[in-house]
C-alpha positions as CSV (number, residue, x, y, z in Angstrom):
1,X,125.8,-14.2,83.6
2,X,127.6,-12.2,86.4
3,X,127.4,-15.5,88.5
4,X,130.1,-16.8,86.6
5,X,132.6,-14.8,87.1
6,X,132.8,-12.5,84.4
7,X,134.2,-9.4,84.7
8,X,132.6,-6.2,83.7
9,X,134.4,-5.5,80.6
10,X,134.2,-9.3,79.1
11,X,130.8,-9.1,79.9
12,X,130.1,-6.0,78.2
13,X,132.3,-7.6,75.2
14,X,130.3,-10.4,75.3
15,X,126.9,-8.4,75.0
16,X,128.0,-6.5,72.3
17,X,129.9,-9.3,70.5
18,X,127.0,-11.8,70.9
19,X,123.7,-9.8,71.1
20,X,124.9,-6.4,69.5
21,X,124.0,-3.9,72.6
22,X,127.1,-1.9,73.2
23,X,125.1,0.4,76.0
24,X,127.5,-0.7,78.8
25,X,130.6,-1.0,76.5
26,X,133.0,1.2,78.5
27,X,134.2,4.2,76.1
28,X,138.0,3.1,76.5
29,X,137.7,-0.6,75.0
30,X,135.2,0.8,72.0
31,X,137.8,3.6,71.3
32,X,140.4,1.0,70.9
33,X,138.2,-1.1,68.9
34,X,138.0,2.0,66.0
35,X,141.7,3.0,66.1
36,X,142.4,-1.0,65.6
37,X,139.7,-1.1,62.6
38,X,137.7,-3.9,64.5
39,X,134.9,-2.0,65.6
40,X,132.6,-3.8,63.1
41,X,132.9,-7.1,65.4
42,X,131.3,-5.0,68.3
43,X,128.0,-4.9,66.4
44,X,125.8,-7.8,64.9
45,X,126.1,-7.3,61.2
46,X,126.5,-9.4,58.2
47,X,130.0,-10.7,59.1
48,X,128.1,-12.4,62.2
49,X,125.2,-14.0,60.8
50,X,127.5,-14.9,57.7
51,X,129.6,-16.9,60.5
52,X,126.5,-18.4,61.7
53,X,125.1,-19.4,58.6
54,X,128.3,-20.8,57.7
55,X,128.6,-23.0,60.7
56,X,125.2,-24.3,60.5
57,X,126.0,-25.4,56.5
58,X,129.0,-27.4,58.2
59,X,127.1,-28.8,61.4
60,X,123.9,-29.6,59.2
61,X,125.3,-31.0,56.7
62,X,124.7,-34.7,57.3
63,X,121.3,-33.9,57.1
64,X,121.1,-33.8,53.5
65,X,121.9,-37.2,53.2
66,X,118.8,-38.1,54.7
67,X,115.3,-38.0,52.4
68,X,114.2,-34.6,52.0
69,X,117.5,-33.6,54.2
70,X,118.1,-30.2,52.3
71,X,114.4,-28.8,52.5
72,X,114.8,-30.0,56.3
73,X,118.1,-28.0,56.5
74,X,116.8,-25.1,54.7
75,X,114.0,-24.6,57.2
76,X,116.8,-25.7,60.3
77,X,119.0,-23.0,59.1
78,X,116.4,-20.4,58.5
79,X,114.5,-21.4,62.2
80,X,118.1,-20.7,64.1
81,X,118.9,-17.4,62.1
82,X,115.8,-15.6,62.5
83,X,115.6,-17.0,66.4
84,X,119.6,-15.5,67.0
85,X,117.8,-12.3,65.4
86,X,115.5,-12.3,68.4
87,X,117.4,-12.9,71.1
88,X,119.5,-10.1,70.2
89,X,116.3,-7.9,70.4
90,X,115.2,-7.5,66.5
91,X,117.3,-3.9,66.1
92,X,117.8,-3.0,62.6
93,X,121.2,-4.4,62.3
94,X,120.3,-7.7,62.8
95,X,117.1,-7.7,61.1
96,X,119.0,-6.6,57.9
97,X,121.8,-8.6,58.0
98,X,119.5,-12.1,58.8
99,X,116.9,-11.1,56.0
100,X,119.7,-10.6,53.5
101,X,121.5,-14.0,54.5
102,X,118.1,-16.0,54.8
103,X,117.7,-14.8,51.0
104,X,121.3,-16.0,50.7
105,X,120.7,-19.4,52.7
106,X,117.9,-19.8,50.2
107,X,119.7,-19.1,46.9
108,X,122.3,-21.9,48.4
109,X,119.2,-24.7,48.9
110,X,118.1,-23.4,44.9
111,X,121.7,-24.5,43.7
112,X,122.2,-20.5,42.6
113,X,125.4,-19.6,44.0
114,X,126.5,-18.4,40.6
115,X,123.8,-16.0,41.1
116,X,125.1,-14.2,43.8
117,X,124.6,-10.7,42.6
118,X,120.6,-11.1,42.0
119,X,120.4,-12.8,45.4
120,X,122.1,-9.3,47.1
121,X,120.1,-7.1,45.0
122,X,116.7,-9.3,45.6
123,X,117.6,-8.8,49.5
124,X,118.6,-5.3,49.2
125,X,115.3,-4.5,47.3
126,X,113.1,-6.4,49.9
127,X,114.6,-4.7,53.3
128,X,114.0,-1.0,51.2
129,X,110.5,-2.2,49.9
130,X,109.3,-2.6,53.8
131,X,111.9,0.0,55.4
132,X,113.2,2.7,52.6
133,X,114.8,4.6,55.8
134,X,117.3,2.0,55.9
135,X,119.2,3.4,52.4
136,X,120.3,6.8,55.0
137,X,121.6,4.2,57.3
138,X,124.9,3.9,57.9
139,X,125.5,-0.2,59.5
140,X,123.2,-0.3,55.9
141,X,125.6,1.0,53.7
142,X,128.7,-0.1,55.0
143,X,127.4,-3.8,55.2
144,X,126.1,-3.9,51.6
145,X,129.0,-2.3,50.3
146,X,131.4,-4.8,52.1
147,X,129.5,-7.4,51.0
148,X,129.3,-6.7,47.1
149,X,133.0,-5.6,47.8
150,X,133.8,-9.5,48.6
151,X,132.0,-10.8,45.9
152,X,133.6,-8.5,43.7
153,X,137.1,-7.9,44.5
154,X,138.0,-10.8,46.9
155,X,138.5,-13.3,43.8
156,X,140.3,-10.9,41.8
157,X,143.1,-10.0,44.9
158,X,143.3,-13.4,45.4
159,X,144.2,-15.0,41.9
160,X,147.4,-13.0,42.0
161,X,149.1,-14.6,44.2
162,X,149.5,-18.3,43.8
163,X,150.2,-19.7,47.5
164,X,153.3,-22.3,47.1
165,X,152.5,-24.1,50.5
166,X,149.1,-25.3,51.7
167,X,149.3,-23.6,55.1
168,X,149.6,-20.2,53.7
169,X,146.8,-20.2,51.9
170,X,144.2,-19.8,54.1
171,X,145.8,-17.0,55.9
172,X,145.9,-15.3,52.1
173,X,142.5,-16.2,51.3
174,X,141.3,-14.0,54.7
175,X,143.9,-11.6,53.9
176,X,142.1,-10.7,50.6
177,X,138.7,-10.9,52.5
178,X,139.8,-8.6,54.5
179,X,141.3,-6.1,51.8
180,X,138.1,-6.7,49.4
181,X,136.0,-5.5,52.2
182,X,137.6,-2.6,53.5
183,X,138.4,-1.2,49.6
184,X,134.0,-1.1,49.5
185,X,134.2,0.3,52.4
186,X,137.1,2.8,53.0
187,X,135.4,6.0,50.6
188,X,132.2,6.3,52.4
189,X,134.5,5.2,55.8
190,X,136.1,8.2,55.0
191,X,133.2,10.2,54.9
192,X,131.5,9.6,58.1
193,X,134.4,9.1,60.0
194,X,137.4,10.8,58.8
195,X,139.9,8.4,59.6
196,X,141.7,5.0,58.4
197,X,142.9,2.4,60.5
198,X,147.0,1.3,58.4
199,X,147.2,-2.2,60.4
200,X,143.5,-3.3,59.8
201,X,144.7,-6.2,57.8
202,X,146.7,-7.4,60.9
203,X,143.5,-6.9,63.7
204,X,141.4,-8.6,61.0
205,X,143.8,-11.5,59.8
206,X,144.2,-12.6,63.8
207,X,140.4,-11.8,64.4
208,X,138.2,-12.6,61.8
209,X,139.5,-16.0,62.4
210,X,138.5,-16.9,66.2
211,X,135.3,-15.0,65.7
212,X,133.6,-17.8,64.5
213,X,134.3,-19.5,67.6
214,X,134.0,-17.1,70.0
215,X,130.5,-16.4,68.6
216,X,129.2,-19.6,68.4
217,X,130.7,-20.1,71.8
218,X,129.0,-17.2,73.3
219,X,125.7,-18.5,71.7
220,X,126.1,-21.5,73.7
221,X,127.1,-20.0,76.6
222,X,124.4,-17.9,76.5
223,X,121.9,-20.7,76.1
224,X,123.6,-22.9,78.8
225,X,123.7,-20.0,81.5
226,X,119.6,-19.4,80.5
227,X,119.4,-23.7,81.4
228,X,121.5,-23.3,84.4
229,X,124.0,-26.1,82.7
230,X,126.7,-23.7,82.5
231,X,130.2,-24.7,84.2
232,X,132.2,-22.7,85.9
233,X,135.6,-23.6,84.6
234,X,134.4,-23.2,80.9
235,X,133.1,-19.6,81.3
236,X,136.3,-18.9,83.0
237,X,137.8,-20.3,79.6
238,X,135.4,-18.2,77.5
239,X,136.4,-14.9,79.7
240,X,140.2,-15.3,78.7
241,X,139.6,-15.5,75.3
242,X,137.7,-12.5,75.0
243,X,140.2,-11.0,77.2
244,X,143.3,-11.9,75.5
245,X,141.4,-10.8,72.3
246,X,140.9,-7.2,74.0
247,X,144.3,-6.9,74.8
248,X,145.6,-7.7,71.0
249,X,143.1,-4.7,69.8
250,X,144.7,-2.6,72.7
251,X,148.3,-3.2,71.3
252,X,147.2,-2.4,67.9
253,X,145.4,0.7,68.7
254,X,148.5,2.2,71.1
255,X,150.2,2.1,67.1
256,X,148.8,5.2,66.6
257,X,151.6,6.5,64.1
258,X,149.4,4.0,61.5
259,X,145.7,5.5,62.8
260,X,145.6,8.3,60.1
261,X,142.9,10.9,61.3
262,X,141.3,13.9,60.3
263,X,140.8,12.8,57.2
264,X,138.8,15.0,55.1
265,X,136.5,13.4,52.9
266,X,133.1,15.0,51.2
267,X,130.4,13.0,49.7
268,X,131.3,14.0,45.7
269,X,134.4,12.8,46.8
270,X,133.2,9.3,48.0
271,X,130.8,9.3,44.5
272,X,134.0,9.5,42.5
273,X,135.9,6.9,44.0
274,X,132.8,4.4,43.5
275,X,132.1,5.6,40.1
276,X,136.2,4.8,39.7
277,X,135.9,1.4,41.0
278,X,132.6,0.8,39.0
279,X,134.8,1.9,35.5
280,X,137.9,-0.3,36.8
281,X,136.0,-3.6,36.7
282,X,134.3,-2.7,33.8
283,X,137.0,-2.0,31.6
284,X,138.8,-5.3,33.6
285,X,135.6,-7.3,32.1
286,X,135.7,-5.9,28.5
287,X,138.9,-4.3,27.7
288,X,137.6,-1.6,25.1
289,X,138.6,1.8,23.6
290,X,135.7,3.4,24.9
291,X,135.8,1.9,28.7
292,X,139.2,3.5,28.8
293,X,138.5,7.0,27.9
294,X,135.5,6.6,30.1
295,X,137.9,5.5,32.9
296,X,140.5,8.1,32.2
297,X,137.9,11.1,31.8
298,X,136.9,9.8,35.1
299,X,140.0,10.5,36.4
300,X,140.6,13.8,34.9
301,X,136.6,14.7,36.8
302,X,138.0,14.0,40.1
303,X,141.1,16.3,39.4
304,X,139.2,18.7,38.6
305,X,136.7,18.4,41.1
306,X,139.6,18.4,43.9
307,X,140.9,21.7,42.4
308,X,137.7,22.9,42.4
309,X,136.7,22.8,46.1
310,X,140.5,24.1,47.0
311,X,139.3,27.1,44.8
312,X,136.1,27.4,46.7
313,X,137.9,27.2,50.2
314,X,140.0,30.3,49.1
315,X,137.0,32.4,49.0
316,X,135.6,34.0,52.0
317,X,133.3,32.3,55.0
318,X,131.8,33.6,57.5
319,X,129.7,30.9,59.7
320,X,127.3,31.6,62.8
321,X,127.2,28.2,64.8
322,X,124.6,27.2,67.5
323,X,125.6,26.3,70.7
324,X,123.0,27.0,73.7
325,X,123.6,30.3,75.9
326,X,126.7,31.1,73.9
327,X,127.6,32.7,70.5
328,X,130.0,31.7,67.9
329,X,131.3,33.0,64.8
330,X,133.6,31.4,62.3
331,X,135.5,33.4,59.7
332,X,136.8,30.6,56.7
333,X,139.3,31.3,54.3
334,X,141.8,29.2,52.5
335,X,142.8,26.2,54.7
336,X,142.3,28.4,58.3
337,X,139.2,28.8,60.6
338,X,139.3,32.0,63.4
339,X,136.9,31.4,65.8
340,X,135.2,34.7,67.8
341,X,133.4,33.4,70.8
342,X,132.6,33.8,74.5
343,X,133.4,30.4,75.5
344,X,137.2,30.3,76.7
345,X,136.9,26.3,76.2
346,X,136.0,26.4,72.4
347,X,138.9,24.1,71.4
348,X,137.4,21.1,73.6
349,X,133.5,21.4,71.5
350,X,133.4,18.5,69.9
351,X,131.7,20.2,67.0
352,X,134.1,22.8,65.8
353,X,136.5,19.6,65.4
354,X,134.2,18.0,63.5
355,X,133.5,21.2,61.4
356,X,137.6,21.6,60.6
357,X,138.0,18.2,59.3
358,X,134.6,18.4,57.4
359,X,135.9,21.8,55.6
360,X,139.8,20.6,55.5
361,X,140.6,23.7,57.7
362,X,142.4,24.2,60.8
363,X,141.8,26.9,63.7
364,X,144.1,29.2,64.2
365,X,143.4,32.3,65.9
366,X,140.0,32.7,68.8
367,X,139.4,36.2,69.5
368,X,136.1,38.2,70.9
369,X,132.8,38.7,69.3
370,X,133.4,42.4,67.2
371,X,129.8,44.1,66.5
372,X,130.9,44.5,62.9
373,X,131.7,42.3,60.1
374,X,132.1,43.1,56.6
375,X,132.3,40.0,54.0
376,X,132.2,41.9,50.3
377,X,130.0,44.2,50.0
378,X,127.9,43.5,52.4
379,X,128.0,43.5,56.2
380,X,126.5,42.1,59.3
381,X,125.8,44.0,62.5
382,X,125.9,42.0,65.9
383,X,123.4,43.7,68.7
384,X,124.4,41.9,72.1
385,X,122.6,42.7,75.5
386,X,123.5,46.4,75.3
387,X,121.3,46.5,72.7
388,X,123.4,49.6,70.6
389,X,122.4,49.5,66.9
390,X,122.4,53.0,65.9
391,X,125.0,53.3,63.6
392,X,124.0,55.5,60.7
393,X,127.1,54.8,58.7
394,X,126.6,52.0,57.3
395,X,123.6,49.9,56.4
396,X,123.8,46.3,57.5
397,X,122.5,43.6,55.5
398,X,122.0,41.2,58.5
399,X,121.5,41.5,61.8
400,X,122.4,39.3,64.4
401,X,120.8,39.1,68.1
402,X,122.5,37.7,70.8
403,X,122.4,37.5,74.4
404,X,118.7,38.4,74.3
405,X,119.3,42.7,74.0
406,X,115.8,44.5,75.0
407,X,115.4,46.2,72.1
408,X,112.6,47.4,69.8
409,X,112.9,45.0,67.0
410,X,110.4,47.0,64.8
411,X,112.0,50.1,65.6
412,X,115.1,48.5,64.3
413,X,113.8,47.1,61.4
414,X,112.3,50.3,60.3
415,X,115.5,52.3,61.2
416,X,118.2,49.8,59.5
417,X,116.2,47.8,56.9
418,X,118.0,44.6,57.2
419,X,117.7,41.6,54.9
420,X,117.8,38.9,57.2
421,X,117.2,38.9,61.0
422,X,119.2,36.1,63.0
423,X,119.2,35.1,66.8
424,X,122.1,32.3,67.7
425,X,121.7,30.5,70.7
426,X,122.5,32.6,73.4
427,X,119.1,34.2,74.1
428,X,116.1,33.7,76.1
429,X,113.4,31.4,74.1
430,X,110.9,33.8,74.7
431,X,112.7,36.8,73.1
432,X,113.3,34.6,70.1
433,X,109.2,34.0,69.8
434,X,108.8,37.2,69.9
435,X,111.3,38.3,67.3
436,X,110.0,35.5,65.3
437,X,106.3,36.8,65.0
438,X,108.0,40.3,64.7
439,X,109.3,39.5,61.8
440,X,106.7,37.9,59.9
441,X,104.9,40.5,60.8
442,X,107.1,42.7,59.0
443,X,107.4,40.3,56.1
444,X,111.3,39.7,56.7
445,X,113.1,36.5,56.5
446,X,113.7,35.1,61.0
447,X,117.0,32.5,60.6
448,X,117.3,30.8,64.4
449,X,120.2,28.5,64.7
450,X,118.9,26.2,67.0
451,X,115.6,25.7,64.7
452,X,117.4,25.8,61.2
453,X,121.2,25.3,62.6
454,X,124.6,27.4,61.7
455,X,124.0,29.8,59.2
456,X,126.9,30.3,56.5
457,X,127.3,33.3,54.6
458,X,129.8,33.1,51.6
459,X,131.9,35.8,49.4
């Protein structure tokens, strides 16, 4: 393919779009894929095989005129999906989203269309009969959701509007698509990514549209370059296209004032907003008493649920993160984090980032590591390198190691009587193996943090 002139970012677009591998899909171009909500088209998924199987039902149609023409394009149809599924390399993605469109492709040649429902469920049971892993997947959940989201919502949104002028309503019809799909998929969206992209509707109106024919393009590009029939002046063609495409997702993703991030999300949260949806089209198909109080109760659970966790968040944290050869310690409370750490660049880790917008809190204030910390009642001793623990004052209730101290941990044990003996990722592994057996030894609970992660203690 490089032959033809393709330069290194269409022809890492065209790997991804085409055959799903993103490896060489430079950070820059996938970034502004996300922010413009269109990051879905950089991966092989339903939407693609959905394309494909509905351009081989319009190129194989005239083959059911012929005797025994829709058994022939039944096996046609199921031949080119599951050999597309090899050529991009069998990953999960693909084998999902062909398995559940074969089932599809052969509820279509049954005549069961109406049945769309059982056919999404039949294929959704299959795939987690064979694979049950898939159900923590995350390409899983958002292409089932999207789908059944579709099906669902996509007639609904679009019988209320009635399009005056036969040109519009096309656009419409992929408008409410669009909007069906992203209302499955926005909650649990939410949830492992913690932002929402305001113009996806525009990326996906002008995309969604030429994907179709830049996939089945690529395809036969692909095949043509493999027969050395390819011509120069049509890949030249194909590279613009996927350029000029790159370029629109660029321009929406510089909109950043409609990229809403740090969105803080938790799973009870994304349970609520299904359980929401799941009593809204009840009560839309059988307009009863009872649906409504169900609904509305529903509604008053998630109010209460929300004031809940801001209660929760006003009580007192006090968090012991991993990170390897250095120490952290969070202090939560309310909607603020203070971080005490040796590492002067702690606002660049990637993880304390992650860990504000997964709690809702900000950081505010990074000072030292103190060898004292008292949360309640009880309290928590920190023995660094110096290894100076004898404090008779007090009696701590844990004790943290770090920065490997050469100390007597039985002697300590004996001396302090602790509760629970923890060693964060700033010491030696061999001081930690040690501590370890020490501590069974002595029949005391041994909490490493790069072994059993950040350990939380609450008010």
């Amino acid at each position: 393919m490089n032959k033809f002139h393709f330069s290194p970012d269409e022809l890492a677009i065209i790997n991804a779009l085409v055959l799903g591998q993103r490896q060489g899909l430079p950070t820059q171009i996938y970034t502004s894929y996300v922010q413009a909500g269109a990051v879905h088209i950089l991966a092989v998924s339903g939407l693609h095989v959905g394309l494909i199987l509905m351009l081989l039902n319009i190129l194989l149609k005239p083959i059911t005129y012929l005797k025994k023409g829709k058994l022939i394009k039944i096996i046609l149809t199921l031949t080119v999906l599951w050999s597309y599924a090899i050529i991009a390399g069998l990953s999960a993605s693909v084998v999902r989203a062909v398995s559940m469109f074969s089932i599809v492709a052969i509820g279509m040649y049954l005549q069961r269309q109406s049945a769309i429902y059982n056919t999404l469920f039949v294929s959704l049971f299959i795939l987690l009969v064979f694979q049950p892993t898939y159900i923590f997947d995350i390409g899983f959940q958002l292409s089932y959701l999207a789908v059944f989201a579709i099906v669902t919502f996509q007639p609904m949104l679009y019988s209320l509007v009635k399009v005056p002028y036969r040109l519009l309503e096309y656009p419409w019809k992929l408008f409410t698509v669009s909007l069906s799909a992203q209302i499955g998929i926005t909650p649990i969206s939410l949830y492992y990514f913690h932002q929402f992209p305001g113009l996806f509707f525009i990326s996906n109106l002008i995309i969604i549209p030429l994907l179709g024919t830049i996939l089945g393009l690529g395809i036969l590009i692909i095949i043509l370059a493999l027969a050395k029939w390819l011509p120069i002046w049509f890949a030249e063609i194909y590279g613009s296209i996927i350029t000029m495409m790159t370029t629109f997702v660029r321009w929406i993703a510089q909109h950043e004032a409609f990229l809403f991030k740090n969105i803080s999300f938790s799973i009870s949260q994304v349970l609520f907003c299904y359980l929401l949806l799941g009593w809204f089209l009840i009560l839309r198909s059988r307009r009863t008493y009872k649906n409504a109080i169900c609904l509305l109760i529903t509604i008053l659970l998630f109010q209460f649920h929300f004031l809940y966790q801001k209660q929760r968040r006003a009580n007192k944290k006090l968090i012991i993160f991993h990170k390897n050869r250095y120490s952290i310690i969070g202090i939560q409370q309310h909607k603020t984090l203070e971080i005490h750490t040796n590492i002067e660049t702690i606002t660049q880790e990637t993880f304390i980032s992650n860990y504000c917008v997964g709690a809702a809190v900000n950081l505010y204030k990074i000072d030292s590591i103190q060898a004292f910390y008292k949360l309640g009642s009880r309290s928590i001793l920190v023995v660094d390198s110096l290894a100076i623990y004898n404090i008779k004052q007090i009696q701590p209730e844990i004790i943290v190691l770090r920065n490997s101290p050469k100390l007597n941990l039985v002697r300590l044990i004996d001396s302090l009587q602790p509760q629970l003996i923890l060693a964060d990722g700033s010491n030696y592994a061999s001081y930690i193996q040690r501590w370890h057996y020490t501590c069974l030894t002595k029949k005391i609970p041994f909490h490493h943090t790069g072994k059993k992660g950040a350990y939380s203690l609450k008010d």
